[in-house]
C-alpha positions as CSV (number, residue, x, y, z in Angstrom):
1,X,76.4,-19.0,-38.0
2,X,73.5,-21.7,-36.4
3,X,74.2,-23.0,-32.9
4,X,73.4,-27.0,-32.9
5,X,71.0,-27.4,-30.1
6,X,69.5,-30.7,-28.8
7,X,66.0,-31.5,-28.8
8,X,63.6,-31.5,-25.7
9,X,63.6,-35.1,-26.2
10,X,66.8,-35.8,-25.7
11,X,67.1,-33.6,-22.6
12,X,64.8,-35.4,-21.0
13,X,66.2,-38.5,-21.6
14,X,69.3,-37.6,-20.3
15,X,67.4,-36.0,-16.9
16,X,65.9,-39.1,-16.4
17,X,69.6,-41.8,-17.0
18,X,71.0,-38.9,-14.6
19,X,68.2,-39.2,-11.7
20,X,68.7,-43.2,-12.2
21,X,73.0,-42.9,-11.4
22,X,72.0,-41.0,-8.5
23,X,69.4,-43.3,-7.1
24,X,71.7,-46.2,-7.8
25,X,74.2,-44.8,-5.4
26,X,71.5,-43.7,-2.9
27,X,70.2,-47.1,-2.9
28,X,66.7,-48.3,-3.6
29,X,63.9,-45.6,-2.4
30,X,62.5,-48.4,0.3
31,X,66.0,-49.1,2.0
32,X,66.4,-44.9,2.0
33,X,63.1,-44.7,3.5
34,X,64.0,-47.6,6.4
35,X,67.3,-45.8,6.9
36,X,65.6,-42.6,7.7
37,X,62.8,-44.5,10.0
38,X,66.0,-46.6,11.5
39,X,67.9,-42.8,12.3
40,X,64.4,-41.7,13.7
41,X,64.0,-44.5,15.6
42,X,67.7,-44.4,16.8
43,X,67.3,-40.6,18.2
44,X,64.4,-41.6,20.2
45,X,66.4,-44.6,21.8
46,X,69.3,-43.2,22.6
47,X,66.8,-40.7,25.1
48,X,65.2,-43.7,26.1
49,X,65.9,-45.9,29.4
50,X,67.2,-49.0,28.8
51,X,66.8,-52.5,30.0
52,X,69.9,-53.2,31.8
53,X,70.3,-49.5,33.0
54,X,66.9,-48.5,34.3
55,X,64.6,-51.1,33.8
56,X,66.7,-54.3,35.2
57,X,66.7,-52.8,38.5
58,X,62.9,-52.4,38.9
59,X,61.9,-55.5,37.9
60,X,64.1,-57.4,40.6
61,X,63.4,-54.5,43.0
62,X,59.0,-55.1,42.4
63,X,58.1,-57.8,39.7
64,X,60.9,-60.9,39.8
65,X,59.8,-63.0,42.8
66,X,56.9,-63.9,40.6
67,X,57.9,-63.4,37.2
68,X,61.2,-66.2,37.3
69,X,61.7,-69.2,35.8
70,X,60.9,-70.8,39.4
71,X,58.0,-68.4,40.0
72,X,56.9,-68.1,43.4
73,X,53.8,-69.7,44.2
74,X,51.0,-67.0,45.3
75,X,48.7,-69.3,46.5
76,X,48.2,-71.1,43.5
77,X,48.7,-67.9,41.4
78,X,52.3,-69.1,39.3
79,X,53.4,-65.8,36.7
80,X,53.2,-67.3,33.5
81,X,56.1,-65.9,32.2
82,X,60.0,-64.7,33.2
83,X,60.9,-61.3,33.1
84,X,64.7,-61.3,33.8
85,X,66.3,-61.3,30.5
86,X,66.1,-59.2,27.7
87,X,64.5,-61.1,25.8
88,X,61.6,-62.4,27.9
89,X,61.2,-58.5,29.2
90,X,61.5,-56.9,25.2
91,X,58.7,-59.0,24.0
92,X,56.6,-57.7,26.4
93,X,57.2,-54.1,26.8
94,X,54.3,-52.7,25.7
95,X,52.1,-55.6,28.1
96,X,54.5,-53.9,30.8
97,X,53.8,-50.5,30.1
98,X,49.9,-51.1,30.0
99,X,49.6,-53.2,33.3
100,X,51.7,-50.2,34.6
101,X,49.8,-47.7,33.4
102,X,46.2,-48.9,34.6
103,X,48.0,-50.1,38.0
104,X,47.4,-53.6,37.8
105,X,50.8,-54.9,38.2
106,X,52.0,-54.9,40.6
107,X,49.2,-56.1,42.7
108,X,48.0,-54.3,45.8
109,X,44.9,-53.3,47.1
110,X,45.2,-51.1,50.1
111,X,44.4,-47.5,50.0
112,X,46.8,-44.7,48.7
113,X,46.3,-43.0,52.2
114,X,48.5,-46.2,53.6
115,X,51.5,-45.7,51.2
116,X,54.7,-46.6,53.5
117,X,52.7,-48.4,56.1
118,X,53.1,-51.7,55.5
119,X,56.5,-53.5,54.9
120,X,55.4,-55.6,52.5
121,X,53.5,-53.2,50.0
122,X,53.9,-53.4,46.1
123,X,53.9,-50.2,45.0
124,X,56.2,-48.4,42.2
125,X,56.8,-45.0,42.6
126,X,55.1,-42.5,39.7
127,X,59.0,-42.0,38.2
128,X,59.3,-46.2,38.2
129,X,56.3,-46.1,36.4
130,X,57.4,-43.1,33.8
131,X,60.5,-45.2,33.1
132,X,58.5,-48.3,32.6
133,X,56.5,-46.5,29.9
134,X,59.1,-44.8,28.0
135,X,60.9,-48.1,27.7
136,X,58.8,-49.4,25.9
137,X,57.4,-46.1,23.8
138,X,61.1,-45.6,23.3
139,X,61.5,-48.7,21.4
140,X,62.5,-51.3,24.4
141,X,66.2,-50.7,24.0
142,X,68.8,-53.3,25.8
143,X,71.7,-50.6,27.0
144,X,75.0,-52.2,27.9
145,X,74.7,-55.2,30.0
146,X,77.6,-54.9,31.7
147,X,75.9,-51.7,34.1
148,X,73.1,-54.3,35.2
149,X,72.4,-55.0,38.7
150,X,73.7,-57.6,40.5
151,X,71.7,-61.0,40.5
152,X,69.7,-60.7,43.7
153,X,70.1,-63.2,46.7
154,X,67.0,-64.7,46.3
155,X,67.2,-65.7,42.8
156,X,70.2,-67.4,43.3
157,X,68.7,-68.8,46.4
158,X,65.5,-70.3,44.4
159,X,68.1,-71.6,41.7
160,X,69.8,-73.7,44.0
161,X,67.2,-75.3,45.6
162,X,64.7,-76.7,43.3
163,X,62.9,-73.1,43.0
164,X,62.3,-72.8,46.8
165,X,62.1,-69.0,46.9
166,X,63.0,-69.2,50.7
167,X,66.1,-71.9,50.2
168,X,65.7,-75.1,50.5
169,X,63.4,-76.3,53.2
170,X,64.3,-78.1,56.7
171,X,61.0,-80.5,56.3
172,X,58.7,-80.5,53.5
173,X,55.3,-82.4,54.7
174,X,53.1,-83.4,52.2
175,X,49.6,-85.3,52.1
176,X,49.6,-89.6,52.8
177,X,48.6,-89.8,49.7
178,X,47.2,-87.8,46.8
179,X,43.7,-86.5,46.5
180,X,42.2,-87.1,43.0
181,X,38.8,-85.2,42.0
182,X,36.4,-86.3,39.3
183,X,35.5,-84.8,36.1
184,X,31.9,-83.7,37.9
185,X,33.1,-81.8,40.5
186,X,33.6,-78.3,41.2
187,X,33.8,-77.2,44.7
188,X,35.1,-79.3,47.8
189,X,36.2,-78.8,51.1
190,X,38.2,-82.3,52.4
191,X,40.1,-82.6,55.8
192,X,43.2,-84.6,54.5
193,X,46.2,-85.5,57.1
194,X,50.0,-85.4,56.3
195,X,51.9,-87.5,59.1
196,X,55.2,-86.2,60.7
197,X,57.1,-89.0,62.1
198,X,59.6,-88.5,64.6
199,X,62.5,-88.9,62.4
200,X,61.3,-86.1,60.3
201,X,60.6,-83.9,63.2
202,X,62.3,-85.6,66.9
203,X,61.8,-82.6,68.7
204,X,59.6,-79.2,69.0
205,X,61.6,-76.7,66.5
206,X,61.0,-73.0,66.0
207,X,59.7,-71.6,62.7
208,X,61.3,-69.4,60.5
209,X,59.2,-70.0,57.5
210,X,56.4,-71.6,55.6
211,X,56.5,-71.8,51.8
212,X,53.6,-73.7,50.0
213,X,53.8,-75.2,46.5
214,X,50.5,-76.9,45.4
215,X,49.2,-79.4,42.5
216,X,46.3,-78.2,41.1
217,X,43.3,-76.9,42.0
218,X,44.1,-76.1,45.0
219,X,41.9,-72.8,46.1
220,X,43.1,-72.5,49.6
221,X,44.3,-74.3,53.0
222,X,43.8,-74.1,56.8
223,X,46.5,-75.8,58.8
224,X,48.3,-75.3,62.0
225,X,51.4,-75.4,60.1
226,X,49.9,-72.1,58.2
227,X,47.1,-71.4,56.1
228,X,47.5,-70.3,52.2
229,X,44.9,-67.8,50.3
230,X,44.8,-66.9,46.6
231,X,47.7,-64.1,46.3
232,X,49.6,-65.3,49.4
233,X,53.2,-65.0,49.7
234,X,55.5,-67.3,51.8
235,X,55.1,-66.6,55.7
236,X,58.3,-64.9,57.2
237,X,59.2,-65.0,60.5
238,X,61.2,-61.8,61.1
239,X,64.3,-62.2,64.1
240,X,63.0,-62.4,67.5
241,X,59.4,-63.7,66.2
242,X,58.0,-67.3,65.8
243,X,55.8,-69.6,66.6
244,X,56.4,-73.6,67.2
245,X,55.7,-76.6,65.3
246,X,55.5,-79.9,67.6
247,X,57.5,-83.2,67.3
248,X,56.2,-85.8,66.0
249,X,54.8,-88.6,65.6
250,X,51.6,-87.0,65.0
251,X,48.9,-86.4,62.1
252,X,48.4,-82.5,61.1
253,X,45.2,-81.9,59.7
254,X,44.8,-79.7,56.6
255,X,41.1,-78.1,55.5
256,X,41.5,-78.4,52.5
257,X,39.6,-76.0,50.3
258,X,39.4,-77.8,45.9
259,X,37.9,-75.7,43.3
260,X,38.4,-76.5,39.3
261,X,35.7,-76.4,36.4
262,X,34.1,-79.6,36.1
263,X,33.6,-81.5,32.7
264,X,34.9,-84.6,30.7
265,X,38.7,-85.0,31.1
266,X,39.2,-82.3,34.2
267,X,39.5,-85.4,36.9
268,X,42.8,-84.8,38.9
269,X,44.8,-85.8,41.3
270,X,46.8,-82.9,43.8
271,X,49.2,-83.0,46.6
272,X,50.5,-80.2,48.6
273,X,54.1,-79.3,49.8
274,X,54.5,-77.5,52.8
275,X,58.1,-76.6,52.8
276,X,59.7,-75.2,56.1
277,X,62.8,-73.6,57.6
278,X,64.2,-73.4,61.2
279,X,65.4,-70.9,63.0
280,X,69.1,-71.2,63.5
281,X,70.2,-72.2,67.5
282,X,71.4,-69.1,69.5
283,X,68.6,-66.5,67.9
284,X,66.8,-65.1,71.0
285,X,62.7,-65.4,70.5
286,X,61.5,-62.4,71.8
287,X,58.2,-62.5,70.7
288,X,55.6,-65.1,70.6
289,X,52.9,-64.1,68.4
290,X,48.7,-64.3,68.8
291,X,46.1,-63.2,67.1
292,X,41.9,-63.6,66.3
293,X,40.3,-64.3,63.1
294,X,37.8,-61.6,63.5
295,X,35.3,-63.8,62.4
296,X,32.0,-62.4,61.2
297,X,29.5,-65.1,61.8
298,X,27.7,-67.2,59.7
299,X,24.4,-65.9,61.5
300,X,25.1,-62.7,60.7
301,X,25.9,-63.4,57.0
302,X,22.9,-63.1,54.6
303,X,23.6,-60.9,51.2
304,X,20.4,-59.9,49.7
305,X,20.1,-60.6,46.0
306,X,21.3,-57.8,43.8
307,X,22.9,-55.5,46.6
308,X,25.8,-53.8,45.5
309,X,27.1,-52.6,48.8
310,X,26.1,-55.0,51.7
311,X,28.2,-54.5,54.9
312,X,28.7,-56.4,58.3
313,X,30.6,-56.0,61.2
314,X,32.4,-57.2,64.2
315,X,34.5,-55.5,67.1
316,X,37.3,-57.0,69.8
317,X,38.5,-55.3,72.8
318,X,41.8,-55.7,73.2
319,X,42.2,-57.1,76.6
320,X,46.0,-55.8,77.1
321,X,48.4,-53.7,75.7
322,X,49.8,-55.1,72.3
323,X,51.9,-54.4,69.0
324,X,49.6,-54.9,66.1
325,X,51.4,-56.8,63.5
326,X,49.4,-57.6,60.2
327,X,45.9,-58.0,58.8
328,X,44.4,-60.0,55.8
329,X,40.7,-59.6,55.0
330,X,39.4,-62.7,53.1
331,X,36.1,-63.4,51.6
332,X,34.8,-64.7,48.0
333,X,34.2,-63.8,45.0
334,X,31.2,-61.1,46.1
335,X,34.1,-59.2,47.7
336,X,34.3,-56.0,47.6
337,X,35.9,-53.7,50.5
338,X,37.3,-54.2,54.1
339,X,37.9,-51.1,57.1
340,X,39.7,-52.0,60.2
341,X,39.3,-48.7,62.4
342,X,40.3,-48.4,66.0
343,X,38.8,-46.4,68.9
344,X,41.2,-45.8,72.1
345,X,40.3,-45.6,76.0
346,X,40.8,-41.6,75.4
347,X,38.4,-41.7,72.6
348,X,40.7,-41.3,69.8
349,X,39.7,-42.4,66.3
350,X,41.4,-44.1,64.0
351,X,41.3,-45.9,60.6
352,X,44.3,-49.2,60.3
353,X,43.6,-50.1,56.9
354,X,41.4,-49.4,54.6
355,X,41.1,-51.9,51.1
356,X,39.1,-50.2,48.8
357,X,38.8,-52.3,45.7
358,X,39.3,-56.1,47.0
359,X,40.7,-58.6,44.5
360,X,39.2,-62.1,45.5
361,X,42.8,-63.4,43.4
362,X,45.0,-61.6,45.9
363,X,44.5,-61.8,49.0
364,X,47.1,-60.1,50.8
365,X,48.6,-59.9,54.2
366,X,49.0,-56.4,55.3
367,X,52.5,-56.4,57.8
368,X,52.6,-52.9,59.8
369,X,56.5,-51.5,59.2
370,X,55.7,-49.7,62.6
371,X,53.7,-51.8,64.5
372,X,51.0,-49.8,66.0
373,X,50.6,-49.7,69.8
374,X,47.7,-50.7,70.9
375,X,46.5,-50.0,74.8
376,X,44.1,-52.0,76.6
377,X,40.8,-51.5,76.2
378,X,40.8,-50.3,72.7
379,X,37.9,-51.1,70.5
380,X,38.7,-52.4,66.8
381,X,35.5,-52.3,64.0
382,X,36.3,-54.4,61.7
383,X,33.6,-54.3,58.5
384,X,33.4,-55.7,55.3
385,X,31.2,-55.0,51.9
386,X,30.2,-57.1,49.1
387,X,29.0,-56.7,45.4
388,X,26.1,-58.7,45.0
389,X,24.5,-56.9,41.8
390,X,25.3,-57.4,38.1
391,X,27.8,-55.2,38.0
392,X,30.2,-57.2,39.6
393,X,31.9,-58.8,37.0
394,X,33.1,-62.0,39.3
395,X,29.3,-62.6,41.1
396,X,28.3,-65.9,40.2
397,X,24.6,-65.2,40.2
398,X,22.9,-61.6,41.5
399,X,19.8,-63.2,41.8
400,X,20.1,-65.3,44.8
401,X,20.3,-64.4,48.4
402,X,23.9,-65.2,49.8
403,X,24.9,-66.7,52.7
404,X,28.2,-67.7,54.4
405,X,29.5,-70.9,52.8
406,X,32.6,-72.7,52.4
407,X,32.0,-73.4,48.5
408,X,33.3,-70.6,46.5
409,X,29.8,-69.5,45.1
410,X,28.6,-68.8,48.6
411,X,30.8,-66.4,51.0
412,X,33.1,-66.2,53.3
413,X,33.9,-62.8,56.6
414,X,37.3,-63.6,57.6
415,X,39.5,-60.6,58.7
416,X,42.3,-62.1,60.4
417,X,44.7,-60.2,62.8
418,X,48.1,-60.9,64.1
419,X,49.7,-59.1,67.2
420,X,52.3,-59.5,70.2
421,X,51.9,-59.0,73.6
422,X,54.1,-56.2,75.0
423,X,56.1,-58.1,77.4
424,X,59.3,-59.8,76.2
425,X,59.7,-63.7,75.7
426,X,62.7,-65.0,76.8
427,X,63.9,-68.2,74.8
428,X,66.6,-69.1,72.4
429,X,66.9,-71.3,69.8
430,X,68.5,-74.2,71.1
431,X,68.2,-74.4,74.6
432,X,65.4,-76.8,74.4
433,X,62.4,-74.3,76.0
434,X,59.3,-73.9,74.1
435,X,56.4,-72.2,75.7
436,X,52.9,-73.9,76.0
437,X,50.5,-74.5,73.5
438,X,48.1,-71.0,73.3
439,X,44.7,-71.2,73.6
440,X,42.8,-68.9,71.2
441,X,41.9,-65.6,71.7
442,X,38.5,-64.0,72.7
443,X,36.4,-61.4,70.7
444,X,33.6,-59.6,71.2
């Protein structure tokens, strides 16, 4: 008896109708390829921070008093972007994770050896940064919003007063009237006045503190009222400091510092608003502050063409004991490195602050946690360096000789200090006592 078999063809055939019933209940190939990506992906999220969980907190902790919808002005440096939903923040993970990683956000400039010396220093710890980073490698996953951090008081503050970052200001001056530049220029310095009448201001007031928002091209100001560099942040008044602003009527002068790029259509006109807050009656001013500017002078100012490490120097004597408070180096685009180094009566060496790597764009205001103690007769050096080869990427032009200037192109040897005497002050907010205008303070 013959067995019927089939034919090789037919087997086939039948292989192939069977692979196609399977794969119709698999699904196409593609959408079993994405599924196994999307499970791929999915592991590596669920191990990954998240935005509300981790991520949230270190952005309002080190990056939202810029990067808000009512950015805080830096002198004249606005973020260009908000980071405090999850959308703003998702879009730009992987920007986040690479200004992280080569430390240029958040901005700082003073040396590692200072970490925890000043109050005001933007640094993230090496495990904010790790989580940063695997946020965004990890696919820049949201979490569950409701384990987010509160809304912090300062946000809510700027949101309910027309993007003040300190609140809303007691008196906002402001220019006469606008100061409009033409399409030719660059560079300007101008002395422009803004009045205070005396129903803005009827009586001297204490000064809690100073918050600039600028038009445009507004490089930087001088004023009695409180200067603003590139990179600045708001001037704070901790409890028991200040210093007085005057009734009025009276003119304060601003030196005014304009820079934009010149060219067809670039005329503008720009205002300032200086906004400030009062102390509240009954706080006890303990301290009145002082300070120098450190001031290298002009004289001794002359960058040879092509140097790539020119220094100059100053030193005070402190004439009495004192708390040192802050410092702020500021020069120009040739800018390259500051030291601030004390020597005691008893010989003692020692370096304040040390700025490595200055950024012309930030110019930052270093505020001691502890303020040293400083005994009389201490000697502070106070040196500066600038870049005035090729290989500094800002320098205008290596090939001329540089000296100190107020245009931007030329240079500036600022290194401005801020201290208080030991003894104690003894006014109140209030009571109608003010001390008497300072005069400045000596150097040597």
């Amino acid at each position: 008896m013959r067995v019927a078999t089939r034919s090789r063809p037919l087997d086939f055939a039948l292989l192939i109708l069977l692979a196609f019933v399977v794969q119709a209940a698999a699904g196409p190939l593609s959408a079993q390829v994405t599924q196994v990506a999307s499970a791929d992906r999915a592991a590596a999220v669920s191990d990954a921070p998240t935005f509300y969980g981790e991520v949230l907190p270190i952005i309002h902790e080190n990056c939202a008093t810029c990067h808000q919808d009512s950015g805080m002005n830096m002198g004249g440096n606005v973020a260009p972007f908000s980071l405090l939903t999850y959308d703003d923040a998702r879009r730009r993970a992987r920007m986040i994770a690479s200004a992280v990683r080569e430390g240029r956000m958040p901005p700082w400039s003073a040396a590692d050896m200072h970490k925890g010396t000043f109050s005001n220093e933007r640094i993230l710890e090496d495990h904010e940064k790790a989580t940063l980073i695997a946020w965004a490698e990890g696919g820049a996953p949201a979490g569950d919003p409701a384990v987010g951090p509160p809304v912090p008081g300062f946000l809510i503050a700027a949101a309910a007063s027309n993007g003040w970052t300190r609140g809303e200001p007691d008196l906002i001056i402001e220019f006469n009237e606008e100061y409009c530049l033409d399409d030719d220029l660059r560079d300007i310095y101008a002395d422009l006045p803004a009045t205070i009448t005396a129903d803005m201001l009827p009586e001297d007031r204490w000064i809690k503190s100073v918050e600039y928002r600028n038009g445009p091209a507004v490089h930087h100001i001088i004023s009695a009222v409180g200067g603003l560099v590139p990179g600045a942040a708001p001037r704070v008044y901790d409890d028991g400091y200040s210093r007085v602003i005057r009734a009025g009527p009276r003119d304060v002068m601003f030196n005014m510092h304009f820079n934009k790029e010149p060219g067809p259509g670039t005329a503008v006109c720009t205002n300032i608003q200086a906004g400030i807050i009062f102390k509240e009656p009954g706080e006890e001013i303990r301290h009145v502050t002082g300070g120098d500017n450190l001031f290298i002078t002009p004289r001794d100012l002359l960058i040879p063409a092509g140097a790539s490490s020119h220094s100059a120097s100053r030193e005070y004597v402190f004439e009495e004991d004192v708390e040192l408070l802050s410092f702020m180096p500021h020069m120009h685009l040739r800018g390259k490195a500051a030291l601030y180094e004390i020597t005691y009566p008893d010989g003692k060496h020692e370096t304040l602050l040390h700025v490595p790597n200055y950024a012309f764009n930030w110019q930052h205001t270093y505020k001691f946690a502890e303020p040293p103690k400083i005994p009389a007769g201490s000697t502070l050096r106070f040196t500066l360096w600038w870049d005035n080869s090729e290989n500094n990427p800002n320098n205008p032009d290596p090939t001329v000789e540089v000296k100190w200037g107020r245009p931007t192109d030329a240079e500036m040897s600022q290194g401005y200090m801020s201290f208080r005497k030991m003894e104690k002050s003894a006014f109140v907010v209030g009571d109608g006592n003010f001390p008497a205008p300072r005069e400045g303070r000596r150097g040597r």
